[in-house]
N, C-alpha and C positions, 0 to 999 in steps of 0.2 A: 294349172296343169303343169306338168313337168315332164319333158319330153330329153331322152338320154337320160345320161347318168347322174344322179346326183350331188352335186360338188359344196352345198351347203350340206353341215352336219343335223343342221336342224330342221330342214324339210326331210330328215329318214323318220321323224316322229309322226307326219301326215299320214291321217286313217280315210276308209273310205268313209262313206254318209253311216253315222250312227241310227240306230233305232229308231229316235228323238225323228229325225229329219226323214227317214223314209214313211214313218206316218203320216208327218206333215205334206209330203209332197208326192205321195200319194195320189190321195182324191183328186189333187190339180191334172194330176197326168191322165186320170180317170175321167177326168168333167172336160176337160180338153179335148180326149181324143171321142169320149160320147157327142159334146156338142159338134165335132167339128163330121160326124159321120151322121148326126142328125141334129143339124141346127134346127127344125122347126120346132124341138124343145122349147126351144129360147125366145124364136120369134113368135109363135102362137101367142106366147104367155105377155110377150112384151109389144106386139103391134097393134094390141089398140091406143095404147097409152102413146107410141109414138106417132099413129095417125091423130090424136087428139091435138100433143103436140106442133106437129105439122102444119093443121090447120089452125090452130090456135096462130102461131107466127105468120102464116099466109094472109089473114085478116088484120093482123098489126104493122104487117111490113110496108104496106104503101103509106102507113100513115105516119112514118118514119123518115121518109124521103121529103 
């Protein structure tokens, strides 16, 4: 970021985000603000696997101790 005026001659060549980079960053800003306005996308699809989890460690932790 460059805030005032610019006193290097070679930050006057800085562009904004190229074509390249707003495709890329994009769908992040897209899957971002969908997950965060409906996480149950995510966790539907990901809460058995981390109940299995869960209990998988809940049955190994005392025998850890």
């Amino acid at each position: 970021m460059v805030y005032g005026t610019i006193t290097n001659p070679k930050l006057n060549d800085i562009n904004d985000m190229v074509r390249r980079e707003v495709i890329t960053f994009a769908p992040l800003v897209v899957l971002t603000i969908l997950f965060g306005l409906w996480p149950s996308l995510v966790t539907d699809f990901t809460g058995p696997a981390v109940e299995a989890l869960v209990e998988h460690i809940a049955t190994i932790a005392p025998a850890m101790q």
